[in-house]
N, C-alpha and C positions, 0 to 999 in steps of 0.2 A: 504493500500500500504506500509506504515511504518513498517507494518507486518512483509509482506511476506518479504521483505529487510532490516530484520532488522541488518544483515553483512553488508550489503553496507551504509546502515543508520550510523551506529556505528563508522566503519571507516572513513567515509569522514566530520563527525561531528568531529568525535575524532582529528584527522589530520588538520583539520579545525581550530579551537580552541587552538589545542597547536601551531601551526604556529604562528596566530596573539599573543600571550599572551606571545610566545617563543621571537618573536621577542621584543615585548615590553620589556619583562624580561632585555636583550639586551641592550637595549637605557637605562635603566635606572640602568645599570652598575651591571645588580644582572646574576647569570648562569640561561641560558635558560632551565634547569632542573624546577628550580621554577614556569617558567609559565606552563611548561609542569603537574604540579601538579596543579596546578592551575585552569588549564583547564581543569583535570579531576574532579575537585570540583566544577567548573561553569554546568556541563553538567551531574553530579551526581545527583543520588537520595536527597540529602540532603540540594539541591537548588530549590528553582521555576525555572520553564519552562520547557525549553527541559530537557528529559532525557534518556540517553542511554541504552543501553541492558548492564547490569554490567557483568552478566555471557560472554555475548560475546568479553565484553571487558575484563575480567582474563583469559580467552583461548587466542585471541592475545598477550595479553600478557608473556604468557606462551613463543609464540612461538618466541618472543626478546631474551629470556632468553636461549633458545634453541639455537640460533644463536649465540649468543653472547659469550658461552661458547664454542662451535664450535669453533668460532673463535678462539678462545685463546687455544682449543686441536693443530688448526693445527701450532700456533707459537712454543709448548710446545715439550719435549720429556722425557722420565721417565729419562734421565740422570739429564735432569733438577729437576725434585722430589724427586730424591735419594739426589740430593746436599743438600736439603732443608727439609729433614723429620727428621734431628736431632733437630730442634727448631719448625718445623710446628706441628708435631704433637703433642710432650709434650705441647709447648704453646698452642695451640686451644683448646686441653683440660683442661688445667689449667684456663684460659680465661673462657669459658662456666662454668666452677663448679664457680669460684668464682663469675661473673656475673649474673649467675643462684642466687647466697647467695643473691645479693642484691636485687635482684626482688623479694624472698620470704620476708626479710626482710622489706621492705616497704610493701608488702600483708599483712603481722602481724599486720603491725602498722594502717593500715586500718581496719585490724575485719577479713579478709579473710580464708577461709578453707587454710590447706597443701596443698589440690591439687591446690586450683588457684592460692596459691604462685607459685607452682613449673610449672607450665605452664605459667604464667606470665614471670616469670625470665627465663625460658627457651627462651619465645620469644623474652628477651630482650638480652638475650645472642647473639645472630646469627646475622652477618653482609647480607645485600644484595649483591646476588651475582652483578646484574647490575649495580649500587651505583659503588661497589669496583671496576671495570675493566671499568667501565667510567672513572672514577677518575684517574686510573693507565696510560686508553689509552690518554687522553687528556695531560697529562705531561709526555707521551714518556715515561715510565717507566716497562711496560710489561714485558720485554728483560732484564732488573737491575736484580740485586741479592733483590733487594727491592722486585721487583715485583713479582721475584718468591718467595720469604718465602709469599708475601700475598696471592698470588692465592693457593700455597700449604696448607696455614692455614685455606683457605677458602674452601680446599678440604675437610679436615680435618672436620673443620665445618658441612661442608654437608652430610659425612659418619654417624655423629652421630646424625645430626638431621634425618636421614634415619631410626635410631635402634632408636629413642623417638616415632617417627611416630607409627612404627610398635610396640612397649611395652606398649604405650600410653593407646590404649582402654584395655589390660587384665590390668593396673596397678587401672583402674578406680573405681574397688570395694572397691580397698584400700584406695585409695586416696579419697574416700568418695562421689564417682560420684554416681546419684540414680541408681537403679536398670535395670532401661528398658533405659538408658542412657549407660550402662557399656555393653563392648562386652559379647557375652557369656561366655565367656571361664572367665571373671572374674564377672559376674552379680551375680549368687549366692556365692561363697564365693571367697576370694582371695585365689590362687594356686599358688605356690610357681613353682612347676612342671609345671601349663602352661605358667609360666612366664618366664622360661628357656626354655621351649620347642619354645616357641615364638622368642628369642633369637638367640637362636642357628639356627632356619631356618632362619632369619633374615643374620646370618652372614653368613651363605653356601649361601644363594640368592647370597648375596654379592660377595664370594668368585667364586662360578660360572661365576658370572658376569665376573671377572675381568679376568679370564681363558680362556672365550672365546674370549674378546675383544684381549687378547693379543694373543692366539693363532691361532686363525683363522681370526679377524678382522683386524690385521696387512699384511696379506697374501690379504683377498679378498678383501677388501677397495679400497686400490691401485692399483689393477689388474682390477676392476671395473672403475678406474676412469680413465685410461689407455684405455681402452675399449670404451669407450666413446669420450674418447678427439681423438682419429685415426679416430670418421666418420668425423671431420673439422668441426662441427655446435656448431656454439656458444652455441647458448642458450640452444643445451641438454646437454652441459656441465655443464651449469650454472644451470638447471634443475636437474641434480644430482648429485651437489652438494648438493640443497636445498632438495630433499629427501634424501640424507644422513642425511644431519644434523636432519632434526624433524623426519623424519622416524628413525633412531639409536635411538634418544631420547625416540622418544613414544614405541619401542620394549622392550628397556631397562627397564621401567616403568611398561608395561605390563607384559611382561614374567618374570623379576627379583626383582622390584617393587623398584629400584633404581629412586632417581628424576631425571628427564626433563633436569636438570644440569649436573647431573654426568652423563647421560648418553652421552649425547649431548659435554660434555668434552673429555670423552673417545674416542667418536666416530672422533672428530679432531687430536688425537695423534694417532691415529692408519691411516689416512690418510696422516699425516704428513711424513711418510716414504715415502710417493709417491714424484716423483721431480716434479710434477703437484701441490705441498702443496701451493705454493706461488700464482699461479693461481688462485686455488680455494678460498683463501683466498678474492684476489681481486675480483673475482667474486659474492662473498656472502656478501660485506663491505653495498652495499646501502640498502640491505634488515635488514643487523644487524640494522643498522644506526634509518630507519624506525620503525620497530618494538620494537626497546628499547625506542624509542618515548612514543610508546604507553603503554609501561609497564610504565611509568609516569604518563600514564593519567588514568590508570588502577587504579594505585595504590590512586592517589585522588579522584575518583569516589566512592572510599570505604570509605571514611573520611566523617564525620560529623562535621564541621567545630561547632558548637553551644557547642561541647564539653571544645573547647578551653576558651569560656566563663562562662560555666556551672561550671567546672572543673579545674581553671586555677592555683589551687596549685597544684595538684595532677599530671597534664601536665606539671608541673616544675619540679614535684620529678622525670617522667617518661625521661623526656628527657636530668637531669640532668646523671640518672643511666646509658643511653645511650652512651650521648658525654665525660661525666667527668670522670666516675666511670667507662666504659670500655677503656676509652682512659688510663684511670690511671696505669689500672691492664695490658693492653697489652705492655706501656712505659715500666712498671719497669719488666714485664717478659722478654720482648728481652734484658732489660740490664742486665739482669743475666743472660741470657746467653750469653754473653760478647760480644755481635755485637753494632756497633760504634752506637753513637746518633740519627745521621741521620739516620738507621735503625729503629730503635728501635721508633721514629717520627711518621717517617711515617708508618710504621706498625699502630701505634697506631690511627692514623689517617683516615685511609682504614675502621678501624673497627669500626668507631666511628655513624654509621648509622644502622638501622634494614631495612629489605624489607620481602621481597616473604615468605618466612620460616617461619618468626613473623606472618604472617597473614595465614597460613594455620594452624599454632599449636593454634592461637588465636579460629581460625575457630573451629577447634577439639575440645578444652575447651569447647569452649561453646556447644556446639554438645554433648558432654558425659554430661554436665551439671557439669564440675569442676569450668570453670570460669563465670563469672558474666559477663553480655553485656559490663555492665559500663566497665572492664575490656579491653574487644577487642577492643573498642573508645579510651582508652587511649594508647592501644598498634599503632593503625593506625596513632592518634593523634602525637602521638612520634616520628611513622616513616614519615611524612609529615614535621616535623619542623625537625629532624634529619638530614634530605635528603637536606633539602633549607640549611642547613647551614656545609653541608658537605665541600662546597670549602672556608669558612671560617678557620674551622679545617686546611686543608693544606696550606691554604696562612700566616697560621702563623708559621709553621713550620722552616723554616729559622732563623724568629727572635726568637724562644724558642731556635730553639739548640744554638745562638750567645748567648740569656741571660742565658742561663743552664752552657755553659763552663765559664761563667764568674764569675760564682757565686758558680758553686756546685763543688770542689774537688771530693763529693762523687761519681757523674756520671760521672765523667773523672777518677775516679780509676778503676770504674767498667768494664772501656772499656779496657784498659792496663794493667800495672805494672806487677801487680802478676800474669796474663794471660804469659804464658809459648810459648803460640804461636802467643806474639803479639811482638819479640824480637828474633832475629836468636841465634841460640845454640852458645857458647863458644868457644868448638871445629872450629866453620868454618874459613877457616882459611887467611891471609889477604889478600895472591894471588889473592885468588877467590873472591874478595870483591877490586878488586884496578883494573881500565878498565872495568869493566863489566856492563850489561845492566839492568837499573830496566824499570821492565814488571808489570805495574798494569791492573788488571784484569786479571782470568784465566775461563773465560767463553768457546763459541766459536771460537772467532776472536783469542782471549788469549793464545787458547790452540794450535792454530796452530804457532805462534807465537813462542811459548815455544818451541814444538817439533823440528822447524826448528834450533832455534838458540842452544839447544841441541843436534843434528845432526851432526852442523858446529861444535863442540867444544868450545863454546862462554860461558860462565859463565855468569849466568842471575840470579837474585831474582826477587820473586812474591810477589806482594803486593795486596789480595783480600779482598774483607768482609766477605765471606765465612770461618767459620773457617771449614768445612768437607772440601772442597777444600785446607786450607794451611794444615790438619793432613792429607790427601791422599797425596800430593805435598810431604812431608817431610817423608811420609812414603817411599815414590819410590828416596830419595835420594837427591831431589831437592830444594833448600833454598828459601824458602818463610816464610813470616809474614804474620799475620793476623789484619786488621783494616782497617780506611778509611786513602785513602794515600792522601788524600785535609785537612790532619790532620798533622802541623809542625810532632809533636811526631811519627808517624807511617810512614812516608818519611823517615825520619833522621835514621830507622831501618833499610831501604834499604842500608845503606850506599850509598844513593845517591851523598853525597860529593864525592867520589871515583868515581862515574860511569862514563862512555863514554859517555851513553846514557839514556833517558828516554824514554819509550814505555809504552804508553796513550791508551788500549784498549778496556777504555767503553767511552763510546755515551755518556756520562753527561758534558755538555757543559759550566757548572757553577763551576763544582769539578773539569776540566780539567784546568780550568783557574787560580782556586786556586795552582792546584798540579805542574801548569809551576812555578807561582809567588814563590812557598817554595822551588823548586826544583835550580833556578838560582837565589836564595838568600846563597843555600848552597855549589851550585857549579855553577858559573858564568858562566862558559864553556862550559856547560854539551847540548850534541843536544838531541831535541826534535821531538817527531813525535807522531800524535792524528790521530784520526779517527771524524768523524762528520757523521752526516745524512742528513746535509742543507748547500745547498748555501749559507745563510747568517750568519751563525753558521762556516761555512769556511771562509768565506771572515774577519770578527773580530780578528780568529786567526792568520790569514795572516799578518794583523795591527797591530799584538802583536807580530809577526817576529818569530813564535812557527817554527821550524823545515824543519817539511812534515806534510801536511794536507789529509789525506786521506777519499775521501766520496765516501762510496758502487757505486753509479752509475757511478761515474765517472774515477773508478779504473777500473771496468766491462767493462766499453765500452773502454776504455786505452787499455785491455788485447785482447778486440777482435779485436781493429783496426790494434795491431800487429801482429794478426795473419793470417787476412787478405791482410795487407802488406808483409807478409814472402807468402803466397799463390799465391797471385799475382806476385808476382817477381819469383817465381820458376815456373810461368807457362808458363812466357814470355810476351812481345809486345800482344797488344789484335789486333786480326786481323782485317784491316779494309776493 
């Protein structure tokens, strides 16, 4: 009977298990991530007793991942990854080659071939995509300029663990994989010629891919899901949604041979043009919710926990390479590319775990015969204690960046001075800098903001993180600086002393608090007005006597109760 059910077996065991172990995690003040690992180690091969179906549980799993990046296609818009692909891309690739060094380098030091270096350190390169966007959605960060250089970097990530996938088996002649292990096209000799031929289809899949998604999956997506929402039935709304989502994914994969991810990402930006985006969103939340679940318990049902005792210097070097040595290399890339600390943090923090990627390229190694079992044990091993102690990584965050500006001149240079656009030009001149309004943030909310108050004639600076955003801004005429404005030094460049007013455009309810406190330290006078996203997060700043508090629901329903009072009144007395 176990057999024949062995999906419903799987699930209601798996679900089962991370509840109880979730919640305990819970009570005993640790993230319900951990038990969720936890419980896929209790119910793993690698325990007495029960034991789950593992394949059936990396196919659920799969399909969290599927969702989960859905989700985040439909918050997402390519405006958004144009803002972010002058440090997403250079960095993710700079990040993997140097990440990638230190996992061969420790392979060395072990006795290991070139090849299971470099598929070691490949695995240890690649962040989880579920890891990172847990991490992002649990601290309201998605929507940040944070959030998007991570998911951009982690697009990045995923494009080129797509061209390893596919190079991987022709490079394995070279790389020293045996014979009846290495693909054909590289089993008798290495080809140089199938190694670019390999390549270049690799990148046309790609390119095709992205041609259709944008040319015709922007058009039918939306028109589908239009189509749909007119017959009034919920739940086939809510039904395709969910074959959009792993239906795009698994097309994607099949016909283009992009992953589950990228595909599954694309296919929520190209719905996102639909005014139904925010729907569908809510409609797909309890299934994301669910199955990211499982991709937890997935991922420890792979774990052989005896390693951690077997092994336990070697699971030190692996997870030092993981949390210290990519948190290290991804900190000091975003500060050269001069985005404020807190950037540059938490970036480095998002990447500070392995998931899904590690353990398919693991999978491969040892399939071609480059890398050694012992190898993929300590790569799972890594990801298991990477994962449990990822909200460690971010809860320190605050107190690094406070002990970093106290102590390092060098990473407070890095972010200012000699940056050209973290300081308005010379020429501007005092008029325009005496009455006028500082606008931080130049996102969404930001950007309509701007337009408006440059409409009226009103002289306004921008103060963003984004430096592509202040050299577009300054390209079309408009005085903005670039930094974090919860930063004395990068307020004080608004000439906020001067200002009328201050306009608080992002949702960060920690940096808004700081940015009122520098702001009427330097001009007493100066009125304020923020945005929120919570009741309780409004009602504080109300207590701190901030301005206008403005929060999305409650401005919404503000604008339609007027509009319905202007309706009502031009219609007349309601007849009785």
């Amino acid at each position: 009977m176990h057999g024949e059910l062995s999906l419903v077996t799987t699930i209601a065991v798996a679900l089962g298990a991370a509840l109880l172990l979730g919640f305990l995690a819970l009570r005993l003040k640790l993230p319900a991530i951990v038990g969720y690992l936890l419980a896929g180690v209790l119910i793993g091969p690698a325990t007495p007793g029960f034991v789950a179906d593992v394949d059936l549980a990396q196919q659920l799993s799969e399909i969290g991942v599927m969702l989960l990046m859905f989700g985040v296609g439909l918050h997402f818009s390519l405006d958004d990854l144009k803002e972010v692909r002058g440090i997403a891309v250079p960095g993710a690739l700079a990040k993997i080659a140097l990440a990638t060094f230190l996992g061969m380098g420790a392979a060395h030091f072990w006795g290991w071939t070139l090849g299971a270096g470099l598929v070691f350190g490949l695995a240890l390169s690649v962040a989880s995509t579920v890891v990172l966007l847990r991490a992002l959605e649990d601290r309201g960060l998605v929507d940040s300029l944070n959030g998007r250089i991570a998911i951009g970097w982690l697009l990045v990530e995923d494009l080129v663990m797509v061209l390893v996938l596919v190079l991987l088996p022709a490079l394995g002649g070279f790389l020293g994989a045996p014979a009846a292990s290495a693909a054909p096209a590289a089993a008798p000799l290495f080809s140089a010629s199938s190694l670019g031929l390999a390549l270049l289809l690799a990148i046309v899949q790609l390119g095709i891919f992205v041609g259709v998604m944008l040319v015709g999956g922007r058009r039918l997506f939306p028109w589908l899901l239009w189509q749909v929402a007119k017959t009034g039935s919920r739940e086939l709304f809510t039904l395709c949604v969910m074959a959009a989502a792993v239906g795009i994914a698994y097309l994607s994969s099949a016909v283009f041979g992009v992953s589950f991810a990228l595909g599954a990402f694309f296919g929520g930006m190209m719905l996102r043009e639909s005014a139904l985006a925010h729907r569908a969103a809510e409609e797909s939340l309890p299934f994301r919710d669910a199955f990211s679940v499982l991709f937890f318990v997935a991922v420890g049902m792979l774990i052989d926990p005896a390693i951690l005792m077997r092994e336990p210097a070697r699971v030190a070097v692996v997870v030092a390479i993981i949390i210290v040595g990519k948190f290290a290399i991804a900190f000091g890339l975003v500060l050269l590319f001069r985005y404020p600390l807190n950037t540059a943090l938490t970036i480095a923090a998002t990447g500070a775990q392995i998931g899904e990627f590690s353990f398919i390229l693991a999978g491969m190694g040892v399939g071609l015969g480059l890398l050694p079992v012992e190898g993929r044990d300590l790569i799972l091993a890594g990801a298991l204690v990477s994962i449990s102690l990822n909200h460690i990584v971010f809860a320190a965050i605050q107190p690094a960046q406070a002990w970093i500006r106290r102590r390092s001149a060098w990473a407070n240079a890095l972010e200012r001075p000699v940056d050209p656009l973290a300081a308005l030009p010379m020429e501007v001149g005092e008029k325009e800098l005496t009455g006028h309004v500082v606008l931080v943030g130049f996102g969404r909310v930001g950007r309509r903001i701007g337009e408006a108050l440059a409409a009226n004639g009103v002289h306004f600076v921008v103060a963003d993180r984004n430096r592509e955003i202040v050299e577009d801004l300054r390209a079309r005429g408009v005085h903005a600086v670039s930094g974090d404005a919860s930063d004395p030094v990068v307020m004080a460049q608004t000439h906020v002393m001067r200002a009328r007013m201050l306009v608080i455009a992002t949702p960060d309810y920690f940096a808004t608090r700081k940015m009122i406190e520098i702001a009427r330290i330097l001009n007493p006078g100066v009125d304020t007005v923020v945005r929120t996203h919570s009741e309780e997060e409004a009602e504080f700043l109300r207590e701190e006597r901030v301005g206008r508090v403005f929060m999305g629901e409650q401005e919404l329903a503000a604008g339609m109760m007027v509009y319905v009072e202007e309706r009502l009144e031009a219609a007349g007395p309601a007849p009785r």
